[in-house]
C-alpha positions in Angstrom: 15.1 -0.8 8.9 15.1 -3.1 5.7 13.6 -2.1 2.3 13.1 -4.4 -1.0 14.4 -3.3 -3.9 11.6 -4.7 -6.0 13.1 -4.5 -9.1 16.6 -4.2 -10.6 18.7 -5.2 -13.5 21.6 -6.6 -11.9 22.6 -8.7 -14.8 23.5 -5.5 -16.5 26.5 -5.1 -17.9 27.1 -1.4 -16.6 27.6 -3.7 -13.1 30.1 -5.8 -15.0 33.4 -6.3 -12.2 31.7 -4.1 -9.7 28.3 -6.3 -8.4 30.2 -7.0 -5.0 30.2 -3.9 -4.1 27.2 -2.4 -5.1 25.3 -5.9 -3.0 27.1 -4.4 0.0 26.3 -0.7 -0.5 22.5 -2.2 -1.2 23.2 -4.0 2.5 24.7 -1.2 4.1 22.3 1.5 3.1 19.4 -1.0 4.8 17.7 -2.5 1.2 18.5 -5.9 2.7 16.6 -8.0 0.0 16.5 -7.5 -4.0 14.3 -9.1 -6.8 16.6 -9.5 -9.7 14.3 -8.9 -13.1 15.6 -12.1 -15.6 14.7 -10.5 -18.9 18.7 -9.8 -20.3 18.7 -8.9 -24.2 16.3 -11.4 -24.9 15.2 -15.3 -24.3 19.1 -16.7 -24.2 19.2 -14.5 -21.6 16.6 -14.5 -19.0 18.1 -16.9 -17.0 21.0 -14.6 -16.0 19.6 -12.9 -13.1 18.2 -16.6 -11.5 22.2 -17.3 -11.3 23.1 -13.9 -9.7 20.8 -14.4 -7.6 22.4 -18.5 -6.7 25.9 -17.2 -6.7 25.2 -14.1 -3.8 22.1 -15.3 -1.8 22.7 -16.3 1.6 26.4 -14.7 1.6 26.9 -12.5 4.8 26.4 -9.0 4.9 25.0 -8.8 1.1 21.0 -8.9 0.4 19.0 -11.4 -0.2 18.5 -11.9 -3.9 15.5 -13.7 -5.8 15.1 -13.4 -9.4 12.3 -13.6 -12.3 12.4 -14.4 -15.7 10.6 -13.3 -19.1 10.3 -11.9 -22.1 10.0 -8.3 -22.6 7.8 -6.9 -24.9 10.3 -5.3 -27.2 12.0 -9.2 -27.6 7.8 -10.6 -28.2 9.1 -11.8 -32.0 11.2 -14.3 -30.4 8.9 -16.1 -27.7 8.2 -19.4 -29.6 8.2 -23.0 -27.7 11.9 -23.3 -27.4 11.9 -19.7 -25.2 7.9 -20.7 -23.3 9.6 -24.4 -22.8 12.7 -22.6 -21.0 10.6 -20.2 -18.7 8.6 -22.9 -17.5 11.7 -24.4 -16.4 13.5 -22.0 -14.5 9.9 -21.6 -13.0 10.5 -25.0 -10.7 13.4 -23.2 -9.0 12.7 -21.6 -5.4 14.5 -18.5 -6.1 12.5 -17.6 -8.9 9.6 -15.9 -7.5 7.8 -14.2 -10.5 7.3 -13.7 -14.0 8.4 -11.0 -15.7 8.8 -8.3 -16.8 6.1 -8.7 -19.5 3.4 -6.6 -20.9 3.2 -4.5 -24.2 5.6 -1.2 -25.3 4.1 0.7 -27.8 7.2 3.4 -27.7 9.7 2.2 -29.8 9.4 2.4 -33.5 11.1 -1.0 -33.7 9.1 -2.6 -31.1 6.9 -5.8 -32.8 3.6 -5.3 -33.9 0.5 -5.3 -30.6 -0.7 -7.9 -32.3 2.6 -9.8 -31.6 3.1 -8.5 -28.6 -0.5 -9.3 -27.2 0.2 -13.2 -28.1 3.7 -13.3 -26.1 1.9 -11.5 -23.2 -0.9 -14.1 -22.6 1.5 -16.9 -23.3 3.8 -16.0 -20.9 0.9 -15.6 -18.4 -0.4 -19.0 -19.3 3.3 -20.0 -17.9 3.2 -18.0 -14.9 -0.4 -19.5 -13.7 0.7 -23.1 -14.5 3.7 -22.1 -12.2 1.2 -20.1 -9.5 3.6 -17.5 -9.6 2.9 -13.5 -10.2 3.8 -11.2 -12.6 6.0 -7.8 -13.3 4.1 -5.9 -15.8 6.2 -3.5 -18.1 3.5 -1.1 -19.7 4.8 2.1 -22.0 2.6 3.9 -24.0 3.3 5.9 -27.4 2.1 9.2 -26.2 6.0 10.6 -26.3 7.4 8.9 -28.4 9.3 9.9 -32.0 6.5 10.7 -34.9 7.8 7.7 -36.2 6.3 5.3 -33.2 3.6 7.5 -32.8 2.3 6.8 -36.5 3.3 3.0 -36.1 1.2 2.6 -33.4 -1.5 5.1 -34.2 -4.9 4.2 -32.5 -3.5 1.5 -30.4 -3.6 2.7 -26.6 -0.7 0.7 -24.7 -2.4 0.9 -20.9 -6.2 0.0 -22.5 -4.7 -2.9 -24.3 -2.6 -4.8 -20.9 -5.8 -3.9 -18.9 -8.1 -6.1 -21.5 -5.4 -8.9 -21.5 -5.4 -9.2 -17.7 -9.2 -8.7 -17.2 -9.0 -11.7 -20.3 -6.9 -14.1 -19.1 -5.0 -13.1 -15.7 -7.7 -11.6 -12.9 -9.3 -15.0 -12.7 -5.8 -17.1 -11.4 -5.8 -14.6 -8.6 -2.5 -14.5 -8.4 -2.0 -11.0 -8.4 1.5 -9.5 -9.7 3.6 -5.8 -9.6 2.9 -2.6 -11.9 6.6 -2.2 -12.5 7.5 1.6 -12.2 4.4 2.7 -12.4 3.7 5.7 -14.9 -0.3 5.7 -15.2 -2.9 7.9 -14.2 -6.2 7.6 -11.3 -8.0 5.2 -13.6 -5.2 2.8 -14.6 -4.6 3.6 -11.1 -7.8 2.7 -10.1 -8.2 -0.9 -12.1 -4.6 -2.0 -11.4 -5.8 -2.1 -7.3 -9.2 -4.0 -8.8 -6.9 -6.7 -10.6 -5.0 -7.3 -7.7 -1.7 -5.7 -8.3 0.6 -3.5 -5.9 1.8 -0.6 -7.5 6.0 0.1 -7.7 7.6 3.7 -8.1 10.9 4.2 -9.1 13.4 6.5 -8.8 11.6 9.1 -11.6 9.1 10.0 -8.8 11.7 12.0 -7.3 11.8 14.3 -10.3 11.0 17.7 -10.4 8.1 17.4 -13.2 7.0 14.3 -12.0 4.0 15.6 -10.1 1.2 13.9 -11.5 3.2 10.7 -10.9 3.5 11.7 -7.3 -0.4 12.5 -7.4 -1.1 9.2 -8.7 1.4 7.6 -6.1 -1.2 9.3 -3.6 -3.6 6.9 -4.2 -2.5 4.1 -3.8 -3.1 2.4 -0.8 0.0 1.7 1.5 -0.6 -1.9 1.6 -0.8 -2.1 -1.8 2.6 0.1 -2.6 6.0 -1.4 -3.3 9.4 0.4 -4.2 12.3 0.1 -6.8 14.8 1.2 -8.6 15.1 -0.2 -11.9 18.7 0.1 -11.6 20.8 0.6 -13.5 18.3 3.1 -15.0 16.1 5.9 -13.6 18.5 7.4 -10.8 16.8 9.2 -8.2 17.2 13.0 -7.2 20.4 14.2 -6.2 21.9 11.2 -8.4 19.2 11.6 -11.3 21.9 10.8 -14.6 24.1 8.2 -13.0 24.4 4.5 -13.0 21.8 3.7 -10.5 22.1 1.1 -7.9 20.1 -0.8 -5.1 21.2 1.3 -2.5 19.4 4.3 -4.0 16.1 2.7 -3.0 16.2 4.6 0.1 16.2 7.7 -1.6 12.8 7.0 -3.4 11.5 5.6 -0.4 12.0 8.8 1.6 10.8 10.7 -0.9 7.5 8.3 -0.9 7.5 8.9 3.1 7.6 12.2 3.0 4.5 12.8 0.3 2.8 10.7 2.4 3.5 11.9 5.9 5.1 8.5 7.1 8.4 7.7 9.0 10.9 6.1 6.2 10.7 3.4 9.2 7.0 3.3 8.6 6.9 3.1 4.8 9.5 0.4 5.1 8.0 -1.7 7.1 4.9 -1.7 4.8 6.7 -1.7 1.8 8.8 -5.0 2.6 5.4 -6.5 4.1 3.4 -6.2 0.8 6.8 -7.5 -1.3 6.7 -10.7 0.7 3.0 -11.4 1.1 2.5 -11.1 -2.9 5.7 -13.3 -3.4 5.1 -16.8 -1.1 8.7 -18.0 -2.0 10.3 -15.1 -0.3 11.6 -14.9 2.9 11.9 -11.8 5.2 15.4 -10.9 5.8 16.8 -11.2 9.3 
């Protein structure tokens, strides 16, 4: 059995000493390949998880590791040429197989401005189709968050916004991309499958409240469905509050299985299949 992890922070510092060993618990526990997300604290940083993934790819008995790059949407004040010129660069390397994550975050009460946001989304997805390479979408509403956010971004709908931006400017390069730990409902649902994206759940799907997430997980089609962790956030049930890692994959993908009546084995195999047929550059591991 081999799972992806489709998307992890490895460059995190809560891995700092330890990222040997938590590759081999990734390899042992059968998540044999693992997109690294290249986002860091900002620009200066998004290269970090394109070297992880150079210094431990192809090593024995650890995973195979790609890597993207962007700009989050809370860091969209600081996407000017300088940070556009260095994303189209790392784009020419082979182990960087997307772009991302990007999208809009309406949750934080210091997060820029949509209108700032909106321009840092579609320039980054001007990169990613010059580079015919997909993208991780980050999308977080205000619905929960503090008064504070919730007045700042009062009227402005986070999910309406990123689907009018891709309808705009992404659905015609075809190129298709990941709902990064997905938290919508059947309609976003619904017109994330029409745009051409495969859906990822994360480790929150194993919560005990998290029904409706597990209802919209329901829908989507298992060719169209991809797994995650986000490590190091979002742990899954029984781990829920620790560091998360890699190898906690398999516990969201049983969890998936098992809501939808499927073998892990079975969910696996589709799972890995969609990860490499969206991503070109990506090899199946062995």
């Amino acid at each position: 059995m081999h799972l992806v992890d489709s998307h992890a922070h490895l460059d995190s510092e809560r891995y700092a000493g330890e990222l040997p060993a938590v590759l081999a618990r990734s390899y042992d526990a059968g998540v044999r390949t693992i997109l690294a997300i290249g986002i860091g604290e900002g620009p200066h940083q998004m290269h970090c998880a394109l070297d992880i993934a150079r210094q431990y790819s192809g090593q024995p008995n650890l995973p195979a590791l790609y890597a993207s790059a962007g700009v989050h949407p809370q860091e969209a004040a600081h996407v000017n040429a300088a940070a556009l010129d260095k994303l189209s660069a790392l784009t020419a390397d082979p182990l960087l197989v997307a772009v991302g994550e990007i999208g809009l975050d309406y949750y934080h009460v210091d997060n820029p401005l949509p209108k700032l946001q909106h321009a840092a989304f579609v320039e980054q997805m001007e990169v990613a189709a010059a580079a015919k390479l997909p993208i991780l979408l980050h999308v977080r509403a205000a619905d929960a968050a503090t008064p504070e956010a919730r007045a700042k971004f009062f009227g402005c709908d986070a999910w309406a916004d990123l689907l009018t931006l891709l309808e705009s400017h992404w659905r015609r390069t075809g190129l298709g991309g990941v709902m990064h730990c997905f938290s919508g409902d059947a309609e976003q649902v619904r017109r994330s499958l029409d745009l051409g994206f495969l859906i990822s759940f994360a480790g929150n799907i194993t919560y005990p409240k998290a029904q409706p997430l597990r209802d919209a997980a329901a829908l989507v089609p298992l060719d169209r469905l991809l797994v995650e962790t986000d490590a190091p956030f979002l742990a899954p049930v029984p781990n829920r509050g620790q560091r998360n890692e890699p190898a906690w994959t398999r516990l969201t993908a049983e969890r998936l299985a098992a809501e939808r009546n499927l073998t892990l084995d079975q969910l696996a195999f589709a799972t890995t299949a969609n990860f490499h047929a969206l991503l070109p550059r990506t090899t199946p591991a062995q």
